[in-house]
Every structure is written in structure tokens, then in C-alpha cells.
N, C-alpha and C positions, 0 to 999 in steps of 0.2 A: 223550548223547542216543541214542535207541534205535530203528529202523528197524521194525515191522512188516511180514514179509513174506506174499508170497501163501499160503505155507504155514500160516501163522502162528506163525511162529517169532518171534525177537527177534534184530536182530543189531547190535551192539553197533558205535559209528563205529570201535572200533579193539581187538583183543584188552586195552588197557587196562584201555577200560571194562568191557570182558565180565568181565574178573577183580576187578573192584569190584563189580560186580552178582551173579556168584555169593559173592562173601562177605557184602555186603548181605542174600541171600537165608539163607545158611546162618547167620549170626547172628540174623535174626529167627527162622526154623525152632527152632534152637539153645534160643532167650530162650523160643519159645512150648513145645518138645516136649522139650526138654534131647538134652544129647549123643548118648547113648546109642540114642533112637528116633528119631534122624533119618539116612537113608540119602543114599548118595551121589546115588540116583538121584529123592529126594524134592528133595535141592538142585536138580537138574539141572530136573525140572517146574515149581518155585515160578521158575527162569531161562527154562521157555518153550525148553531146547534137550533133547537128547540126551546122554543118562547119560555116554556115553562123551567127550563135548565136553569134559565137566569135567575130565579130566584133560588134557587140550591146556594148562589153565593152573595146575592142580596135581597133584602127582606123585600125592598120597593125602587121606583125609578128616584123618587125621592134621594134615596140613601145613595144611589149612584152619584146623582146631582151634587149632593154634599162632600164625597169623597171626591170628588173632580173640581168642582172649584176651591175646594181647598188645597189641592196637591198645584192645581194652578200659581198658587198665592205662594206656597211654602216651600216649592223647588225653585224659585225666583228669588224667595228670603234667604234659604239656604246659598244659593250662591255668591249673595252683594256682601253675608256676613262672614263668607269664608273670601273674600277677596280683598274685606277688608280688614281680615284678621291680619291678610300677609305684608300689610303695609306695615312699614318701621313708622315707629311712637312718632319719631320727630320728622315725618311727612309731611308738607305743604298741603292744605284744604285743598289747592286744585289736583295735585295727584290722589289725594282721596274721594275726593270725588269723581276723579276720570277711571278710579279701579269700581267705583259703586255703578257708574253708568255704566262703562263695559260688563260687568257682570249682569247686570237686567237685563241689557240687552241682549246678550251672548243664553241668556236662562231661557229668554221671551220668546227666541226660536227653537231653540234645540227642545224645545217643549211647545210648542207654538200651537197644537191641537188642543191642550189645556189649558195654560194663557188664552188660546183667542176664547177656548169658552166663556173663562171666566172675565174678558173683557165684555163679549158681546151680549151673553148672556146670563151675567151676575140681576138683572134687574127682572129680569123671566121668571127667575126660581122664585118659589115658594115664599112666605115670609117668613117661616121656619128656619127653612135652609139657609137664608139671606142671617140670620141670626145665628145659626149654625157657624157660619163662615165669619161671623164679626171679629173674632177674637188673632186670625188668621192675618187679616187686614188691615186691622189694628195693629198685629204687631208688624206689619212691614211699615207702616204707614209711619212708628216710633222709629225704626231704622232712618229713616229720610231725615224726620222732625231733627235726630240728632246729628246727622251729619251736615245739614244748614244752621245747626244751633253753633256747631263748632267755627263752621264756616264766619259767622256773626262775631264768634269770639275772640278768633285769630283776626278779624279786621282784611277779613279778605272778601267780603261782603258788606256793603253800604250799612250800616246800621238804623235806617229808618223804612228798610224794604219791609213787606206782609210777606213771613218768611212762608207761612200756609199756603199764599195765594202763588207763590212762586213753586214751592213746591208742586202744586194741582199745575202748572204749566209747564214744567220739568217732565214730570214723568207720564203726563198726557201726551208730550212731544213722543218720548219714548214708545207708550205702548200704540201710538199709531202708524211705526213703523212695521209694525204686524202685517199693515194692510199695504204695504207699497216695494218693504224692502225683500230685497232676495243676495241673495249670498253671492250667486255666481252670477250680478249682474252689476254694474258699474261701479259700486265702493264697497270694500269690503268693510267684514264689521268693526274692526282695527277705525278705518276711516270715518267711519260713523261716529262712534264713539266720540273720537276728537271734534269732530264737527259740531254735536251737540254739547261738549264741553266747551269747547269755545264760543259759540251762540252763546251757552248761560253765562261766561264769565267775561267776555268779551264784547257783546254783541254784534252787529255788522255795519253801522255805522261810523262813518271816518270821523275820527274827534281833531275837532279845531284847536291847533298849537296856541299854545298863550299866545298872549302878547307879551 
């Protein structure tokens, strides 16, 4: 919660917050103007303090940038591995895969000022930071690998598909509903979800009856 002062400043119940609300602020900036044209001191006005405050609670824009697109990546992994925790063992590859979609997707927005930065502007940042952030990506990137591997296993996937190449077209489907979807507009996320589980497991094609 955030104080209004006579100045009209913003001051934060405890530097805590204040270091959640300047990344708040620099990941929406971030989502709306990308990496590159947003200044340190544009963070500092969207927070309502003084340019130089901002480094009281980070050393550089750099270290913003790596705190942000990580929390992008990791509040997204947090969610597909807590959704897939709650599936029972002996779950069908497609209900485990339609709790791993819905949670991306359900993560992609409720965080969507992080996510879109680290979709739009993962390739802006730094080589540093882009290195900073590997380990993060990686480990979502093994979450997928294994639940297609499973997929393979169970024989509920072709066994001679590029499970990598599908992967990169699975959740690229995914993260570019960043840019189209909205909540309170024609299908909800519920319907989504299904929609792009059944694209992957079904396609849209009418298959011809034997003969």
C-alpha cells in the first residue's frame, strides 16, 4: 500500500514495496515502449519518485531488466508445475497437457506486463542479461521437453514427429495470444485452452473414413 504525500510523491509502507512497484512500473513501460526506449528516469516518473531513488533499490537498468525477465519466465514455470502437480499419476497425456496449457496461459496474462516483456523484448536485452536469464528458460523449456516426451511414451503422439519443432509451435501458438486475446472478449480462457489442445492433438482437418 502506498502513502500520498504533500509533495506528491508516492511512498512505499517499506522499501519492499517500493522495489515491487518500480519493477511493476518498468515492466509495464518495458511491455508498452520496449527495452531500449525506456529510461531510467522514465521508470523513476511512471513510480512518482526521483531518478536517482531508483538506484537505492537497484544498482542499474541492467539488473531491472534481468529481475523482470526472469520473473516473466518463472511465474509462468511456477504455475504449469503446480497444475501439474495436481493431476493424478494415472492421467491421460491429453488432460496433462490441457492442465500445462491452461496454466501458461492463465500465468501469460495475470502477469501479461512481464510475460509480454520477456516475449517482446528478451532479444533487446543485453548479452549479459540474455545469459543471466538462460538458466530460467531452460528450465521451462525441460518442463515442455518432458511432458511431449511423455506424450511419445504413452503413444498418444505419432512416434516419428520433431517433438522440439513441435514444441517451438505449441507455445509460440500460446504466447501470441498475448497480442489478440482478452478475457472479457469472445472466449474465455477455459475455451482457449481447449481450442489449442485440440488444434495440437487433433488438428482441424476432417479425416477420411477407411474403406
Amino acid at each position: 500500500m502506498y502513502n500520498r504525500t504533500g509533495a506528491g510523491t508516492l511512498e512505499a509502507d517499506s522499501p519492499r514495496d517500493m522495489r515491487q512497484r518500480i519493477l511493476d512500473a518498468a515492466a509495464r513501460l518495458f511491455a508498452q515502449n520496449g527495452i531500449a526506449s525506456t529510461s531510467m528516469r522514465e521508470i523513476a516518473k511512471e513510480c512518482d519518485i526521483l531518478a536517482g531513488s531508483v538506484y537505492y533499490h537497484f544498482k542499474s537498468k541492467d539488473e531491472i531488466i534481468t529481475e523482470i525477465l526472469n520473473l516473466g519466465i518463472e511465474r509462468v514455470t511456477d504455475s504449469v508445475v503446480t497444475a501439474l502437480a495436481q493431476i493424478e499419476g494415472n492421467a491421460s497425456f491429453r488432460n496433462c497437457l490441457h492442465a500445462a496449457v491452461r496454466a501458461h496461459l492463465q500465468a501469460f496474462h495475470v502477469y501479461g506486463d512481464y510475460t509480454a516483456t520477456h516475449l517482446r523484448n528478451f532479444k533487446q536485452a543485453p548479452p549479459d542479461v540474455q545469459l543471466a536469464c538462460k538458466k530460467a528458460r531452460d528450465d521451462y523449456e525441460n518442463i515442455w521437453i518432458g511432458i511431449l516426451e511423455r506424450g511419445r511414451k504413452d503413444r498418444a503422439l505419432l512416434p516419428d514427429i520433431d517433438l522440439g519443432l513441435q514444441r517451438l509451435l505449441l507455445i509460440g501458438s500460446m504466447n501470441w495470444t498475448l497480442e489478440w486475446f482478452h478475457p472479457q472478449g469472445k472466449y474465455t480462457l477455459d475455451e482457449l485452452a481447449d481450442s489449442v489442445v485440440r488444434m495440437f492433438m487433433d488438428g482441424c482437418a476432417v479425416r477420411a473414413e477407411a474403406d
